[in-house]
C-alpha positions in Angstrom: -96.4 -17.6 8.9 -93.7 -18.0 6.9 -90.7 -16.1 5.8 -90.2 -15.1 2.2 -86.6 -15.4 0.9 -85.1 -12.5 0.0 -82.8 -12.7 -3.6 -79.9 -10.4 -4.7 -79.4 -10.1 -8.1 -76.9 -11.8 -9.6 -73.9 -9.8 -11.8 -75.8 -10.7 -14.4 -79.1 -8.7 -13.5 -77.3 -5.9 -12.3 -77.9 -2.6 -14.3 -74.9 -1.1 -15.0 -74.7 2.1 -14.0 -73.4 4.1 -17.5 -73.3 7.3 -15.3 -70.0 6.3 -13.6 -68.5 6.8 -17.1 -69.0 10.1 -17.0 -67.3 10.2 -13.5 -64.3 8.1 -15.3 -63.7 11.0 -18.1 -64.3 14.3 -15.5 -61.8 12.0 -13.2 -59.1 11.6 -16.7 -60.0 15.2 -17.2 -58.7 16.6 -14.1 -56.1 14.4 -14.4 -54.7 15.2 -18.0 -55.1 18.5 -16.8 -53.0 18.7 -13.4 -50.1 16.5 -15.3 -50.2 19.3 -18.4 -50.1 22.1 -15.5 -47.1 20.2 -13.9 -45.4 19.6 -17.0 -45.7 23.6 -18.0 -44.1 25.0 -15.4 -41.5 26.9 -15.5 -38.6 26.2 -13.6 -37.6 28.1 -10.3 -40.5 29.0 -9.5 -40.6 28.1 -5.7 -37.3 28.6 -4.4 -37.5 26.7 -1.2 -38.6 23.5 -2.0 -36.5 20.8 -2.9 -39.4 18.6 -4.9 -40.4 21.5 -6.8 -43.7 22.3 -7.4 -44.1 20.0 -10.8 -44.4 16.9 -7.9 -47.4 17.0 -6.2 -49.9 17.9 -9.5 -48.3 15.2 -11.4 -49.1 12.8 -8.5 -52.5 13.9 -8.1 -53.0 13.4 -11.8 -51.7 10.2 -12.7 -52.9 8.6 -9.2 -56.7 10.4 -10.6 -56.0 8.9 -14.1 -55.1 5.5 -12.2 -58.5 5.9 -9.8 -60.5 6.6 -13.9 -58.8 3.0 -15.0 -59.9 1.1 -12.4 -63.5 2.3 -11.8 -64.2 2.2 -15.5 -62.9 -1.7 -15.1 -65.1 -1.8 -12.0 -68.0 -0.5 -14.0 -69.1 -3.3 -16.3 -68.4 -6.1 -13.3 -71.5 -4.3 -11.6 -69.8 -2.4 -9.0 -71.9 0.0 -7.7 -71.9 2.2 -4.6 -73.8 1.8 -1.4 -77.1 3.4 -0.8 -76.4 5.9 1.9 -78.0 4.5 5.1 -77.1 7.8 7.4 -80.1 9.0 9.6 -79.9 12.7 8.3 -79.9 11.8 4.5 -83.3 11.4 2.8 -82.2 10.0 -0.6 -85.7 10.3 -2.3 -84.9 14.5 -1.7 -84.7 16.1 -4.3 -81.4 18.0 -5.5 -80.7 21.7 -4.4 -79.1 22.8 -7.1 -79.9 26.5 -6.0 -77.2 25.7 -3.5 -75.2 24.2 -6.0 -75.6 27.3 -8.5 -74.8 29.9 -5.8 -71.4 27.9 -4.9 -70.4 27.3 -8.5 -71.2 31.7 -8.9 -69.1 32.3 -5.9 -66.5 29.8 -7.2 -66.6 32.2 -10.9 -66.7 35.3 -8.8 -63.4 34.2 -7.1 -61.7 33.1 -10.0 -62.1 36.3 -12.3 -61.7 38.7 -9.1 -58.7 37.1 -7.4 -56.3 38.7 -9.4 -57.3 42.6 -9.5 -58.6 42.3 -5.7 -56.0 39.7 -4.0 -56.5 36.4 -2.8 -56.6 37.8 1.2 -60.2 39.7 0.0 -61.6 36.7 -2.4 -60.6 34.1 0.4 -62.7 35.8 2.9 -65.5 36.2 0.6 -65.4 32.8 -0.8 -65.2 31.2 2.8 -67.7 33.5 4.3 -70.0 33.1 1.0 -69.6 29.5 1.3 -70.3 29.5 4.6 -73.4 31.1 4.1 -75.0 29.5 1.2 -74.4 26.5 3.2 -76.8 27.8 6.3 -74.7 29.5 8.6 -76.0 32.7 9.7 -73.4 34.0 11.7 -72.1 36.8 9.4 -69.8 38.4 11.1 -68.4 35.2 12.5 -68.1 33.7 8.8 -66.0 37.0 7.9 -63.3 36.7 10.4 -62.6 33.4 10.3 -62.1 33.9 6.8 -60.0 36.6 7.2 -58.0 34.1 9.5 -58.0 31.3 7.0 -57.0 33.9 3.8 -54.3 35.4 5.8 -52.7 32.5 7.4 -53.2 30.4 4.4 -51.3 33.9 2.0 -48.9 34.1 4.9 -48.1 30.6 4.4 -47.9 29.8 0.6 -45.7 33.0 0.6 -42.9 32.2 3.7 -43.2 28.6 4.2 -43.4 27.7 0.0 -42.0 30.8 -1.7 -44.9 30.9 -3.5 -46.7 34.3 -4.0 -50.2 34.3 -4.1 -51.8 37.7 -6.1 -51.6 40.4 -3.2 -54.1 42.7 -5.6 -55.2 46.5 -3.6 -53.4 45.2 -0.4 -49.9 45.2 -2.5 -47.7 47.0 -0.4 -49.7 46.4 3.2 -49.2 42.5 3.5 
């Protein structure tokens, strides 16, 4: 018997994979759209930190808009990522995009309703929503720890960074 050499392609033969493109302009998106949040702030608005709260979206844009650059550079060269070689991933499986559709709905839900109802209630439900969708069947379980989670996490954006998050019905009891 003998063995039969195995050949990589070259970067020549490599396809290029024209999806990553698309990841390049969601990635500039988000970008273009954190530094434009940053940059319309007003000023004052948290009191207690010294940065100010234009710093750390303006980061997180430009280093995104930096991360675009240089995978849209990568692109062309023939970098493409790893197939994943975990134990639990079967990458001929098709997508769930049920799963994905409920998230994105609960995402929406929490969006328009965080305002009226408070971010305490819409926390909960998106964690314990979330939690769900994802396979956990521990109801009760998934609701208080996200009434742990919204309440710390209120309790914390409103002490620790002066910034109010939307208090909705529960104005007046948190």
């Amino acid at each position: 018997m003998t063995k039969t050499d195995v050949t990589t392609p070259t970067d020549a033969e490599r396809p290029t994979d024209k999806a990553q493109y698309l990841v390049c302009a969601v990635l500039v998106a988000v970008g273009a759209f954190l530094i434009y949040g940053a940059v319309s702030l007003e000023p004052g608005f948290a009191k207690v930190d010294p940065v100010g709260p234009k710093a750390f979206p303006m980061v997180i844009g430009i280093v995104l808009i930096l991360l675009a650059i240089v995978l849209a550079v990568a692109i062309p060269r023939g970098s493409m990522g790893e197939a994943d070689a975990g134990e639990d991933i079967d990458p001929d499986a098709p997508s769930d995009w049920r799963t994905v559709g409920l998230l994105v709905g609960v995402f929406i839900v929490v969006i328009v309703l965080v305002e009226p109802l408070g971010w305490v209630i819409m926390s909960t439900f998106l964690f314990a929503a979330a939690a769900t969708i994802l396979g956990n069947r521990h109801y009760v379980r998934n609701i208080a720890i996200g009434v742990v989670l919204a309440l710390v996490s209120f309790y914390a954006f409103y002490s620790g960074l002066g910034i109010p998050l939307p208090a909705g019905i529960l104005d007046g009891i948190l």
